[in-house]
Z-matrix of the N, CA and C atoms (Angstrom, degrees):
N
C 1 1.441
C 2 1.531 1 108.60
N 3 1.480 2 115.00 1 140.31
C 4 1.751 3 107.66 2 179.62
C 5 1.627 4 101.98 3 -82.59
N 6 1.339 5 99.70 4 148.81
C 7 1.195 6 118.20 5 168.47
C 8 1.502 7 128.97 6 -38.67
N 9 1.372 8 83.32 7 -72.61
C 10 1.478 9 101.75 8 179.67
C 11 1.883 10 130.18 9 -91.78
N 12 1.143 11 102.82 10 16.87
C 13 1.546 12 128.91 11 170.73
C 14 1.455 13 123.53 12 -42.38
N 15 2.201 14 91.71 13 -55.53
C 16 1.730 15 84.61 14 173.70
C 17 1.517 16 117.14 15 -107.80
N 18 1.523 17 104.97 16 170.97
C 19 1.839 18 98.62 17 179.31
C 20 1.708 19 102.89 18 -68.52
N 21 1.555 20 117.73 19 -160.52
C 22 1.539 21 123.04 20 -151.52
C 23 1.493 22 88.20 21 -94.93
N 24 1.124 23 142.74 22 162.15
C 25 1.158 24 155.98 23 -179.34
C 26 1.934 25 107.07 24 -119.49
N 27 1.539 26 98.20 25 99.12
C 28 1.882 27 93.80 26 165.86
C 29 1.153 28 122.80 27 -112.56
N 30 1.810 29 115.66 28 131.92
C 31 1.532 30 110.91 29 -124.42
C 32 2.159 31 67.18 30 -106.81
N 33 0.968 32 107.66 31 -6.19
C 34 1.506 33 96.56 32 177.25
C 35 1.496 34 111.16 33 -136.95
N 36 1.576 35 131.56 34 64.71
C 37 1.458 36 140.49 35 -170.35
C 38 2.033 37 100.70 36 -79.44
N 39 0.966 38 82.35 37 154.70
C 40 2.038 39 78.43 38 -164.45
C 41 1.701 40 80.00 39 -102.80
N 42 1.259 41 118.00 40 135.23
C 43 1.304 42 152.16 41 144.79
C 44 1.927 43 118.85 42 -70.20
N 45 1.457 44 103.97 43 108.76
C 46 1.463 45 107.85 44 163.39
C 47 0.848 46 143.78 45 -142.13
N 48 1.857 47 128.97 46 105.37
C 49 1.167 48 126.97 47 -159.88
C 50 1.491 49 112.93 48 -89.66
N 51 1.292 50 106.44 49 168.93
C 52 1.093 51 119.89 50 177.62
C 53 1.708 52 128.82 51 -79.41
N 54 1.327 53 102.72 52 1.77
C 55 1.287 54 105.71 53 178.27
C 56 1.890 55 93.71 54 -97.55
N 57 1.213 56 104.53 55 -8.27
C 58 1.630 57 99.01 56 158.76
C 59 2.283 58 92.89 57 109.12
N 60 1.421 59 100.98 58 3.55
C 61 1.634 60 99.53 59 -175.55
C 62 1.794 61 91.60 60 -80.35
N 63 1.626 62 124.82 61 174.28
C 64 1.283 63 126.57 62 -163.88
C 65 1.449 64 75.63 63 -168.96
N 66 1.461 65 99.02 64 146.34
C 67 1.545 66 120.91 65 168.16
C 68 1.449 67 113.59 66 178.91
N 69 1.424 68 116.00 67 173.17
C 70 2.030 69 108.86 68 -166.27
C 71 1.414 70 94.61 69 -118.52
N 72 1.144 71 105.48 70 167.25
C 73 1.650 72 108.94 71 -178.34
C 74 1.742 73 96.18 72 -163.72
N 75 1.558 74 105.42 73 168.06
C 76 1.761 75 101.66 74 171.48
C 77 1.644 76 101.43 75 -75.34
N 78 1.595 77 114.40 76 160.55
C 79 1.281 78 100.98 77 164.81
C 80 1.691 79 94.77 78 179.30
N 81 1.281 80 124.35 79 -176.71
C 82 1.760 81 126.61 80 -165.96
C 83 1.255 82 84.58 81 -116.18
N 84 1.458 83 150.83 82 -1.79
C 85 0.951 84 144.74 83 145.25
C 86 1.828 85 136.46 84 -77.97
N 87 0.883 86 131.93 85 129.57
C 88 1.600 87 139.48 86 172.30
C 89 1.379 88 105.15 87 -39.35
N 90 1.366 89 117.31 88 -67.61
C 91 1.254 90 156.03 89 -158.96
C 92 1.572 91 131.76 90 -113.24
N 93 0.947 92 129.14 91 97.07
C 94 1.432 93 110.02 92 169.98
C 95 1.822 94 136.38 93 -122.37
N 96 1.077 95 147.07 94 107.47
C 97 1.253 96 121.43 95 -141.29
C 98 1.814 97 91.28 96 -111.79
N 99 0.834 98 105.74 97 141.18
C 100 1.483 99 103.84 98 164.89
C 101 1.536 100 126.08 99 -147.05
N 102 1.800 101 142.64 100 179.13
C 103 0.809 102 121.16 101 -148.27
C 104 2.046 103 113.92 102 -105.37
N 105 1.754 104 89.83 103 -26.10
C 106 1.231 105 85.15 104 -176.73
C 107 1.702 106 98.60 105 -135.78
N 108 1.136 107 114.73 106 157.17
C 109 1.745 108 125.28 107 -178.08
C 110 0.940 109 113.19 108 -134.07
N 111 1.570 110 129.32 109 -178.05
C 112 1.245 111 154.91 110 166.22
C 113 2.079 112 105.07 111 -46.04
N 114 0.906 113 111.72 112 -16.84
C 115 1.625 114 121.68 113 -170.85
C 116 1.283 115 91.44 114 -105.49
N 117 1.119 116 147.86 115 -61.89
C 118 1.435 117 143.92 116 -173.38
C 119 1.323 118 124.63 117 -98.63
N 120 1.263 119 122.56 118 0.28
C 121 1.726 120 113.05 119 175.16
C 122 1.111 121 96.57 120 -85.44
N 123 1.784 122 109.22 121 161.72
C 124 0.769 123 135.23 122 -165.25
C 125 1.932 124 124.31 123 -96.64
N 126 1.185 125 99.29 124 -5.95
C 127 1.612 126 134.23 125 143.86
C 128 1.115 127 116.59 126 -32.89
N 129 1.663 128 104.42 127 -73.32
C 130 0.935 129 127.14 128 -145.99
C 131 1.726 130 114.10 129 -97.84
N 132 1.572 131 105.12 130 -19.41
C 133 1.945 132 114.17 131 -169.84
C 134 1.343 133 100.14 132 -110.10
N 135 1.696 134 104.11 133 -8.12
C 136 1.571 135 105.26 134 173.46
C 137 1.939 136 96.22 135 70.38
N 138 1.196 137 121.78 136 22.96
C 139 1.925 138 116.21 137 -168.95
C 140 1.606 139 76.85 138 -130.06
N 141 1.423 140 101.79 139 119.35
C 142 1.533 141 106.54 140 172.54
C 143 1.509 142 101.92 141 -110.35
N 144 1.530 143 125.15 142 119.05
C 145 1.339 144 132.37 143 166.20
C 146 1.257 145 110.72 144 -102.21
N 147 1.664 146 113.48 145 136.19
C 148 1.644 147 139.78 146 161.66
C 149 1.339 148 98.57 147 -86.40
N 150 1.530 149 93.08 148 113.94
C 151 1.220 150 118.28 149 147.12
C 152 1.924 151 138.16 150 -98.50
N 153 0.747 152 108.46 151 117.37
C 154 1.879 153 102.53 152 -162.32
C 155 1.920 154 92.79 153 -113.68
N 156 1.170 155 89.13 154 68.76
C 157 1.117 156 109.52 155 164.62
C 158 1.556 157 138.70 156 -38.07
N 159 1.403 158 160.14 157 74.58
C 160 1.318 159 153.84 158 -75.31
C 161 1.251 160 120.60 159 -28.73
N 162 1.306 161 102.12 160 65.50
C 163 2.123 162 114.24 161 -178.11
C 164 1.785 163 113.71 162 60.76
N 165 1.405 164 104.09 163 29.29
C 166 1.741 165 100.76 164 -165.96
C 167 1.746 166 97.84 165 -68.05
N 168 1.174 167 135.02 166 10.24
C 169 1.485 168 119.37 167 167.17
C 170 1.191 169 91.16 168 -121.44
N 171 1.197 170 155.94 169 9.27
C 172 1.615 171 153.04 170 166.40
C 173 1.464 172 94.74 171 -76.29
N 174 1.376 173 100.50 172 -43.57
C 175 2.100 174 118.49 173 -171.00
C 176 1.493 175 113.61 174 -65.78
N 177 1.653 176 103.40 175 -53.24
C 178 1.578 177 92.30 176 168.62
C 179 1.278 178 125.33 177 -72.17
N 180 1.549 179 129.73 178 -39.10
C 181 1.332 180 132.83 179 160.42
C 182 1.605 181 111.45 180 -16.86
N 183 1.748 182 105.09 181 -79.83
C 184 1.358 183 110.36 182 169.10
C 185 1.484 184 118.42 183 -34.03
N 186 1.700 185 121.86 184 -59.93
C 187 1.530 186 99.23 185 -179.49
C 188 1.378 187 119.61 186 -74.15
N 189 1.059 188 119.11 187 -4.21
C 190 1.785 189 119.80 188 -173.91
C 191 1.229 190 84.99 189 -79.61
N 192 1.736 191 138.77 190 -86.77
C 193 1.565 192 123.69 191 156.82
C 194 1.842 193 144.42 192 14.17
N 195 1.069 194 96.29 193 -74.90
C 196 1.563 195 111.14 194 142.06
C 197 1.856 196 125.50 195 -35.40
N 198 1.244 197 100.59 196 -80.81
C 199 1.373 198 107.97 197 -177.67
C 200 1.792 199 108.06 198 -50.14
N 201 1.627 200 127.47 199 -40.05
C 202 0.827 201 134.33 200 -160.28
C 203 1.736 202 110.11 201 -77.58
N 204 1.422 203 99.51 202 -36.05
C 205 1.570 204 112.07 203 170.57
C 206 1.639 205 129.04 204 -68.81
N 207 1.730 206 94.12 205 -36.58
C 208 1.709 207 114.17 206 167.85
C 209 2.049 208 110.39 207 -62.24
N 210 1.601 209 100.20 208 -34.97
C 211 1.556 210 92.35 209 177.00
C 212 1.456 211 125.61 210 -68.89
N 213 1.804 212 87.98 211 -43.63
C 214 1.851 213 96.55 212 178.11
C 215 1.924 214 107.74 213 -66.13
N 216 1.230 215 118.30 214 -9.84
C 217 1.170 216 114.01 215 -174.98
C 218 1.625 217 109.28 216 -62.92
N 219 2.089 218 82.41 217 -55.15
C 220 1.634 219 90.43 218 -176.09
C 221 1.120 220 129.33 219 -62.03
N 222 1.395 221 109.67 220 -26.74
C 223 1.298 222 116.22 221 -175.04
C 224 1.923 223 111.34 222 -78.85
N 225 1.241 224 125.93 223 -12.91
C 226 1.018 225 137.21 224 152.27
C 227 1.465 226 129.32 225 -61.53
N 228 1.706 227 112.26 226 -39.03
C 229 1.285 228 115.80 227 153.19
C 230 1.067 229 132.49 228 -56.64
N 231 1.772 230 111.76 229 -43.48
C 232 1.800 231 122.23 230 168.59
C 233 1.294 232 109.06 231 -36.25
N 234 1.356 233 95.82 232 -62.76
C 235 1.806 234 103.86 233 -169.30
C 236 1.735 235 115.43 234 -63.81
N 237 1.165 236 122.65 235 -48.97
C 238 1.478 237 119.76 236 156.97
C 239 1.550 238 108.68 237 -33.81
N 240 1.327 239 122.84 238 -44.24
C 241 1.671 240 109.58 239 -150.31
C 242 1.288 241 99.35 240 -84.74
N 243 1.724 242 111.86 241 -28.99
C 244 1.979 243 119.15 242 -175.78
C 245 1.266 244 97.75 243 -73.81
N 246 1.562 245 129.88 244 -52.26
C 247 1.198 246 119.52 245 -178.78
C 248 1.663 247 115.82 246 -54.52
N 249 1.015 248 140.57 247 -31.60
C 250 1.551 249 151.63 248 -146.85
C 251 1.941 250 82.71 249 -102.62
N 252 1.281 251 108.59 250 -65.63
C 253 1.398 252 99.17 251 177.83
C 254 1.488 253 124.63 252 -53.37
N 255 1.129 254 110.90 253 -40.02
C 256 1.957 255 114.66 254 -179.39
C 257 1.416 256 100.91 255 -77.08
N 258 1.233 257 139.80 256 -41.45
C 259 1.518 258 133.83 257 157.46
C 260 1.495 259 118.99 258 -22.98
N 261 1.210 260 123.29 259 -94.90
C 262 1.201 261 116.46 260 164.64
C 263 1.768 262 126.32 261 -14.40
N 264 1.284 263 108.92 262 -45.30
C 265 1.781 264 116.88 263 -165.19
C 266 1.484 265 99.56 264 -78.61
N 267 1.301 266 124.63 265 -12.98
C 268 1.471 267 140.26 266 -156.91
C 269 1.678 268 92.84 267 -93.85
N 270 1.740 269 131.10 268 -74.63
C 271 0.622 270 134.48 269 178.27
C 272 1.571 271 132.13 270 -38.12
């Protein structure tokens, strides 16, 4: 087996989340910080939080909105263009 093949092995790397919990684990890292754990998911505390994260359902609202106004538009044009066309055939 080569020596130098694998990275360093730390049989005690400190774990730190961001909900502020800390604990060691094995890992090729010294250090590791991360955002959510076994203490704060929502898996796991059974406490499920909504997050609406920079208004992303304010955002789809708006394009669902949008799209819905662009159809009635067209469909307002349809009807202008049949009416404008059957006019003429009338006369």
């Amino acid at each position: 087996m080569k020596t130098k093949g694998h990275p360093k092995w730390y049989p005690e790397a400190h774990v730190a989340c961001a909900c502020g919990a800390q604990f060691t684990t094995g890992s090729t890292s010294p250090t590791i910080q991360v955002e959510v754990c076994s203490n704060c998911h929502p898996l796991w505390t059974g406490q499920q939080k909504f997050l609406d994260t920079a208004g992303r359902v304010d955002k789809f609202n708006q394009r669902v909105a949008m799209a819905d106004k662009k159809k009635a538009e067209a469909a307002a044009r349809k009807t202008r263009k049949e009416a404008e066309e059957a006019a003429p055939a009338s006369a």
